[in-house]
N, C-alpha and C positions, 0 to 999 in steps of 0.2 A: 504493500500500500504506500509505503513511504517511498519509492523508487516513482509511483505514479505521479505523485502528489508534486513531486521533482519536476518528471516533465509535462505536466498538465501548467505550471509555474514558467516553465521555461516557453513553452509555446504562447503564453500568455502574453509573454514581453516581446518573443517576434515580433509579436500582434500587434501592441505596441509600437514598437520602432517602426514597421511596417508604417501602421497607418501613420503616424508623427511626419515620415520620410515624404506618404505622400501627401500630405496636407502644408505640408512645406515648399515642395515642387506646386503644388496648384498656386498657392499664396503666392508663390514667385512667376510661378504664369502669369496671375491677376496682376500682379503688381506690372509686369513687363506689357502687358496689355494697356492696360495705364496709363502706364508711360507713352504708350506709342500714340494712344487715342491724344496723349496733353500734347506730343510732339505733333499731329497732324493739327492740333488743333492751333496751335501756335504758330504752323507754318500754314495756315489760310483764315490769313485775315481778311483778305475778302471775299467771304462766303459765310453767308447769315448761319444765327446760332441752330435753328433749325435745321438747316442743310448739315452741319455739321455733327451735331444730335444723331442724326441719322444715317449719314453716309460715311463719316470716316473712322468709324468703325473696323468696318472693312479696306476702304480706300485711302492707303497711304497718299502722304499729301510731299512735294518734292521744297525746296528750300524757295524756290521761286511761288506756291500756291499753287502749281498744277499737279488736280487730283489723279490719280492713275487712273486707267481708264477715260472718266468721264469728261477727262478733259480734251481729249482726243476725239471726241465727235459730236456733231449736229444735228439735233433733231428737232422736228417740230412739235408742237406741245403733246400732241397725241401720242407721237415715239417718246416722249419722256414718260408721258405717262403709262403706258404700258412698258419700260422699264422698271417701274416701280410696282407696278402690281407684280411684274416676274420676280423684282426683290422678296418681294413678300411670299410667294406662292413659294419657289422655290427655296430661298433661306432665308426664310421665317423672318424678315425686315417687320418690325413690332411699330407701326404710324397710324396717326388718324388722319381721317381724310381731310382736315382743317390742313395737317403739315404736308401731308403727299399736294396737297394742289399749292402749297405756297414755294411748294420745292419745283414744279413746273412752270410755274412762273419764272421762277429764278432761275432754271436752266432754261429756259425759250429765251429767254434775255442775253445770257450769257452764251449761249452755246445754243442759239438758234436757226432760223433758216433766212437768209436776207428775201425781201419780197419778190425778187427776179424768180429765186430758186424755188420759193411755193408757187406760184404762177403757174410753173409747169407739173404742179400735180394737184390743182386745186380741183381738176374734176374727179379725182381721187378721194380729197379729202370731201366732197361733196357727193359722193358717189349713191346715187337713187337704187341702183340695182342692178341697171339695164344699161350699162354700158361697155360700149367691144372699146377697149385698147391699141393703142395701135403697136404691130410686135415690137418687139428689142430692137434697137439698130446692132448689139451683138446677137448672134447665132448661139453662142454658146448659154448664155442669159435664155434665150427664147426655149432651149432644150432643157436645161438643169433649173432655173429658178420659179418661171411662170406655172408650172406643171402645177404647183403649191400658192405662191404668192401671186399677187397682183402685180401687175410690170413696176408699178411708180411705189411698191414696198421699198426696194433699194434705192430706186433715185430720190426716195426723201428722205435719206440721209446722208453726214457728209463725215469723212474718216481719214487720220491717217492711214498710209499705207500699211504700215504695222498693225492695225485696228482692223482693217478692211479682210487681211490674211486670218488674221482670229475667227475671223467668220464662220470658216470653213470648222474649226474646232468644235466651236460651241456649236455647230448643227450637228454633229457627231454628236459630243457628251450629251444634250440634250436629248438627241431621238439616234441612237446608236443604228437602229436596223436603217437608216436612212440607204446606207452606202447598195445592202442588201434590197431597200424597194426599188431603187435607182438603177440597179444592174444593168440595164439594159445602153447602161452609157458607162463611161469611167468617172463617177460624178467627183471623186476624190482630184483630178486631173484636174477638167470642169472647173471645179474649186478655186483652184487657185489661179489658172488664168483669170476667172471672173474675176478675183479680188483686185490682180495687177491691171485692170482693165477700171475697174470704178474705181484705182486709188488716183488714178489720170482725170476721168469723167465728172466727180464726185471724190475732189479732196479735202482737208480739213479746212483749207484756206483758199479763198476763192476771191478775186476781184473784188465779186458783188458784195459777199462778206463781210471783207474790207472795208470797201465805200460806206456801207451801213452801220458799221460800228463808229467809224470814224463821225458819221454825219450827227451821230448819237439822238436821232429822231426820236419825238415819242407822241404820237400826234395828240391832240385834244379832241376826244370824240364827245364832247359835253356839248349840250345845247339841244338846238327844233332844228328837226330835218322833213326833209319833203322825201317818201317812198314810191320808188315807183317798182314794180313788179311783173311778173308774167307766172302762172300756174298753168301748167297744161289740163287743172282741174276746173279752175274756173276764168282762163284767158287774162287780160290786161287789168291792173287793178292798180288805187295808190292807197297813199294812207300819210299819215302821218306820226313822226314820232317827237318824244324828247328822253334826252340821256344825260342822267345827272350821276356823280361820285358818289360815291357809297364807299365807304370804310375804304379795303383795296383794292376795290374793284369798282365797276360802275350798274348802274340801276336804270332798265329800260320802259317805258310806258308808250305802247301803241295804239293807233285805232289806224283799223283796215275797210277801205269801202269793196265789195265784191259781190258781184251779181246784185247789187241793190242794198245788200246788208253790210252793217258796222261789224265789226270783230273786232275784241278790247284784247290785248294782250299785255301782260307786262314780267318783268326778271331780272336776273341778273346779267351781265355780260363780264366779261375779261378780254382785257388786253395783255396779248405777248409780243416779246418783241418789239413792243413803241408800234406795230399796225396792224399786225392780227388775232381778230375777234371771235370770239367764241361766245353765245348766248345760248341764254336757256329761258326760254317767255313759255306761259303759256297761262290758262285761263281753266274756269272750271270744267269743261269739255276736251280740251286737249291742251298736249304739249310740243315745242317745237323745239330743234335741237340747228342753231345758225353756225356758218363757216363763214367770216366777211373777210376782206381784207382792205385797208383806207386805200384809195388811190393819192397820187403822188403828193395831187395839189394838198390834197389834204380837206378838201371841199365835198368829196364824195365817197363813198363806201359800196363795194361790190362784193354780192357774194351768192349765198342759194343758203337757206332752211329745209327743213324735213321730219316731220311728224314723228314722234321719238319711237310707237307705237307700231307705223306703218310708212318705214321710209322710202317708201314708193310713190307717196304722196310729198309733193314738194313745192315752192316757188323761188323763181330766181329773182333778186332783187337787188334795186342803186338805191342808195339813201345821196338826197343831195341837201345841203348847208344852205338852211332858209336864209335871207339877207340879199339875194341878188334877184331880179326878175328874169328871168328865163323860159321856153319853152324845153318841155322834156321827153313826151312823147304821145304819139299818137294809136288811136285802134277806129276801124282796122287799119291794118297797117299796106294796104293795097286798095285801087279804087279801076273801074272797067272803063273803057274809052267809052266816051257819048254819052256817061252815064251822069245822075244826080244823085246825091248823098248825102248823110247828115254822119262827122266824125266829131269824135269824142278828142278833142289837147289835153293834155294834161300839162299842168307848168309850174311854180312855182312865186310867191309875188307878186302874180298879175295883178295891174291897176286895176278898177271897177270900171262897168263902164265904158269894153271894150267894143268899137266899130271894126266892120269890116274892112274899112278903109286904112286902119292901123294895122295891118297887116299885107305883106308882100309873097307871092309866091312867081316859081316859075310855070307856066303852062298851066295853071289849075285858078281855075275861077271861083272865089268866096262870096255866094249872092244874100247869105244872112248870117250875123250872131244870132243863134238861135237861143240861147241859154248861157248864163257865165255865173256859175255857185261857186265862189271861192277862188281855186286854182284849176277849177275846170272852165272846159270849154266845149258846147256843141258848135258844129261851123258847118251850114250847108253851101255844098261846092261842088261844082259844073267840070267835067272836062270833055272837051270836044273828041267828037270820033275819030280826028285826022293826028290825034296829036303825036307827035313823032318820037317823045319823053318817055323813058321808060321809065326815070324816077323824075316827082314831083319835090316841092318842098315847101316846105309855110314857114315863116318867119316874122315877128313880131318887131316892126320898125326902131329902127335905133336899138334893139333890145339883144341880149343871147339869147343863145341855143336855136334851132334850125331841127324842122323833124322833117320826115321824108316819107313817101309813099308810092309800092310798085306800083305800074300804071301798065295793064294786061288788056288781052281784046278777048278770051273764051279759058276756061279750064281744058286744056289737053288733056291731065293727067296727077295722078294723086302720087304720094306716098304715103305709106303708114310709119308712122313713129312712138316709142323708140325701133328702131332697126333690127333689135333681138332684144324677145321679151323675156323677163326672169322674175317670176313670184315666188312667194315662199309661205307652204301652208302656216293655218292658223293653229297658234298656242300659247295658250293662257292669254290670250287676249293680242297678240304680237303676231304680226304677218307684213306682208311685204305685196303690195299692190301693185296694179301696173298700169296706168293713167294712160292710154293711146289717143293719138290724134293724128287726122289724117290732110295732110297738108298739100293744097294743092300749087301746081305748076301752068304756066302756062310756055312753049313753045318759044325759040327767041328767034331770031333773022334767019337761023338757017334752015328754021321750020321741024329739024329733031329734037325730040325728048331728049332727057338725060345728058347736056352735052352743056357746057359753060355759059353757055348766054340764056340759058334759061330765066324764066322770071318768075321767082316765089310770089305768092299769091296771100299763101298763109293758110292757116288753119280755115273746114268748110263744115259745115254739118254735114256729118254720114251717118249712113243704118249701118251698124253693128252686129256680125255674129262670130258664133266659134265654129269650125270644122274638124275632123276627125284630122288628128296629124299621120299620116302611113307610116311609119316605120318599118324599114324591108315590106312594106304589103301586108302587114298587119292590123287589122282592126282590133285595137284594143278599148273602144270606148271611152277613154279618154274623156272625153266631153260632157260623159255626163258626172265626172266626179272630183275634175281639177279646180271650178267654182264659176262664177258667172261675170258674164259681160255685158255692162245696160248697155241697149241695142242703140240707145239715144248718144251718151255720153263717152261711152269709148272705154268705160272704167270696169279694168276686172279685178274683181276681188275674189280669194282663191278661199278652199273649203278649209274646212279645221283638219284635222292632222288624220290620225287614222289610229291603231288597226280600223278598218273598214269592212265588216263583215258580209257587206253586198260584193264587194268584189273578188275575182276569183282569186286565190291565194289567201285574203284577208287583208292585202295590202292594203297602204296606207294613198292618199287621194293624190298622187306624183303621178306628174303623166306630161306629154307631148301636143300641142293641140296650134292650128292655123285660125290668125285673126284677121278676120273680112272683112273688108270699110266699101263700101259703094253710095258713092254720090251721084247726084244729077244736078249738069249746069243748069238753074233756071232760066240762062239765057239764050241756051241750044239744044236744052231736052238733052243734050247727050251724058252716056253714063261713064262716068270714071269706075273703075276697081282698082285696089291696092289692098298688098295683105303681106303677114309678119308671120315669123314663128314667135311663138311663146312655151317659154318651157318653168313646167310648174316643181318644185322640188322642194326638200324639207326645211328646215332652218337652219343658218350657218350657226348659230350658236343654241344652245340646253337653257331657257328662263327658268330662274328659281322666284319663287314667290317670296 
């Protein structure tokens, strides 16, 4: 017993030292950790205590303030912010969403994208659904990256060379069997030409870059603006807004006139960068989710919104800086030879009070102010059958802005638009619509369709249907279960999701289907057709309630 007692004693104090040893080593861990968090913190003084909270942690900071990584590339608010959710998902970055959006502020500032460089993917960052890309000017991009990503994924960002190569890494560690779905190329190869190809294309420091840091803009988007819009839901629309400062950001209140009715919106907005906007307005009926970016003057704002709900519904929209009088534009935006019409101006400032006389055009005769509410305008106006103009123009004497109108003799021919439709069934309330409108053309001098001198017309009232898409020669019904098209409106809204017990397999309401628009010119009786695929498919993302 006494021999036990010995090494029951002795093994105790192992036990001891053991743990002592390793409680020592962690303490010295912590401690070294510490250290390194007060040394990064000490070597980025310029980088707020929040950013710093939470990013250098992990992200050594160099004696000059450049973080690893992060300092090395540009992205747009959206790329920042899905880095930070990837912080989080992946290793476990502990932030509220108060510090994650004050930390994309402060990187779109720092490490943003100059307005040249969003420009060329603002239909991206606006993107309704339904839109074809046009391929890579690289081949190798077009085989290895778009298979997965959107073409303007990479070109909205900007990298060193050294960053751009990492790329290829982190799609390995991340999703390992990559190299194994890809076999069918050498995507590992791929890889890295790609990288040494966007580190030329899309490098850390770029002209525009430059210029915009230096010019160290930051516009003032406070004040009364005049809207003017287009919805392919409900055509030409204005409205007006004002935008005042709020804590860090700013605060929007709108009213929108459309089809006859007011619509009150109001939100928040933010600015990144000193000129692009991001809002979030909406009302007790819906929500809207804006992409704007200021133009140069600083006088007008350009962008597109999109229904948080059903971003298939959308309107493209200018905010223009109430204080000047101006014309800004007109509907319809097309008028027939020999014909008379009453058009809607839209403008901003107009004096009361306006004659027809106060107004100049080329080739197009103003015989009355029919109506003048505010900054609108009716104006009926004459243009002769011989006239030789293909475009018109009204202008408000001595005044800006100058609007325009095609000037056609018959509808030749339609198209449907968008060009390829893409819905996304409904869940939990979230789907993905598809607004069509069928926009007619008319013929130009050389008498063929489809060819550069044609004359847009614009949008026409057409009857609406769906048709059976073939696929190899298969009738799969399709029609009656991907959702409906008002035969009026042009608007399809797809079904809710599925399993679907009427259909064979049980499948879920995804299917293939052809959209048919047929007008008749009321001036020729003759009938135009034009028609689209639409293709109905599930949701790019899982909604959690």
């Amino acid at each position: 017993m006494g021999g036990k007692k010995i090494w029951i004693i002795f093994l105790l104090a192992v036990v001891v030292l053991i743990s002592a040893a390793c409680t020592n080593k962690s303490t010295e861990k912590t401690v070294t950790e510490e250290k390194q968090t007060q040394k990064n913190v000490a070597s980025a003084g310029e980088w707020s205590d929040t950013f710093q909270k939470s990013c250098l942690t992990c992200h050594a900071v160099d004696e000059n303030g450049k973080v690893a990584r992060i300092s090395d590339m540009r992205k747009t608010p959206e790329g920042w912010e899905q880095t930070i959710l990837r912080m989080k998902s992946t290793w476990g970055l502990d932030i509220t969403n108060e510090d994650a959006a004050a930390i994309v502020a402060e990187l779109s500032t720092k490490n943003g994208l100059a307005p040249e460089e969003t420009d060329k993917i603002m239909y991206w960052l606006t993107d309704t659904g339904s839109i074809i890309e046009n391929p890579p000017e690289n081949e190798l991009m077009a085989e290895s990256c778009i298979q997965c990503h959107a073409g303007a994924r990479p070109l909205a960002q900007y990298r060193t060379e050294d960053e751009w190569k990492k790329i290829k890494d982190f799609h390995i560690g991340m999703n390992p069997s990559i190299v194994y779905i890809m076999r069918s190329m050498d995507w590992v190869d791929n890889a890295e030409k790609i990288a040494e190809y966007l580190a030329k294309t899309n490098p850390m420091e770029t002209e525009a870059w430059k210029k915009w840091k230096e010019s160290g803009k930051k516009y003032d988007i406070t004040g009364e603006w005049k809207i003017i819009g287009y919805s392919p839901s409900t055509g030409l629309y204005s409205g007006d807004a004002t935008v005042a400062a709020k804590d860090n950001h700013f605060y929007e209140k709108r009213s929108l006139m459309r089809e006859g009715k007011i619509t009150n919106y109001e939100g928040n907005v933010n600015l990144y960068t000193g000129y692009s906007l991001r809002s979030s307005l909406g009302n007790e009926n819906e929500k809207l989710r804006g992409v704007f970016n200021v133009n140069e003057d600083g006088k007008s704002i350009a962008g597109q919104w999109s229904q948080v709900n059903d971003m298939g519904i959308y309107g493209k929209e200018t905010y223009y800086k109430k204080g000047e009088t101006q014309l800004l534009a007109v509907w319809p935006k097309s008028i027939s030879k020999g014909s008379e019409q009453t058009l809607t101006v839209f403008g901003t400032d107009l004096p009361p009070g306006l004659k027809k006389d106060n107004f100049t055009t080329n080739g197009l005769q103003i015989t009355e102010v029919v109506k003048q509410e505010n900054d609108e305008l009716q104006l009926k106006v004459k243009v002769s059958d011989n006239i030789e103009n293909n475009v018109v123009e009204i202008s408000l004497a001595g005044q800006q802005g100058t609007v325009s109108l095609n000037v056609f003799e018959k509808v030749d021919y339609i198209k449907v638009t968008p060009e390829y439709g893409l819905a996304r069934l409904n869940y939990d309330g979230r789907k993905q619509s598809v607004q069509f409108e069928a926009i007619a053309y008319a013929n130009g001098k050389d008498g063929k369709a489809n060819t550069d001198d044609d004359v847009e017309i614009g949008p026409v009232n057409a009857k609406w249907n769906l048709q059976e898409y073939k696929l190899m020669g298969i009738e799969d019904e399709d029609v009656k279960y991907v959702g409906s098209l008002n035969e009026t409106t042009g608007l399809f809204i797809p079904s809710d999701g599925g399993p679907n017990m009427k259909r064979e397999w049980n499948t879920n309401n995804t299917g293939n289907v052809t959209v048919v628009a047929t007008y008749i010119d009321p001036k020729t009786s003759k009938k135009a057709v034009g028609e689209t695929f639409l293709f109905v498919t599930a949701p790019d993302f899982v909604y959690v309630k």
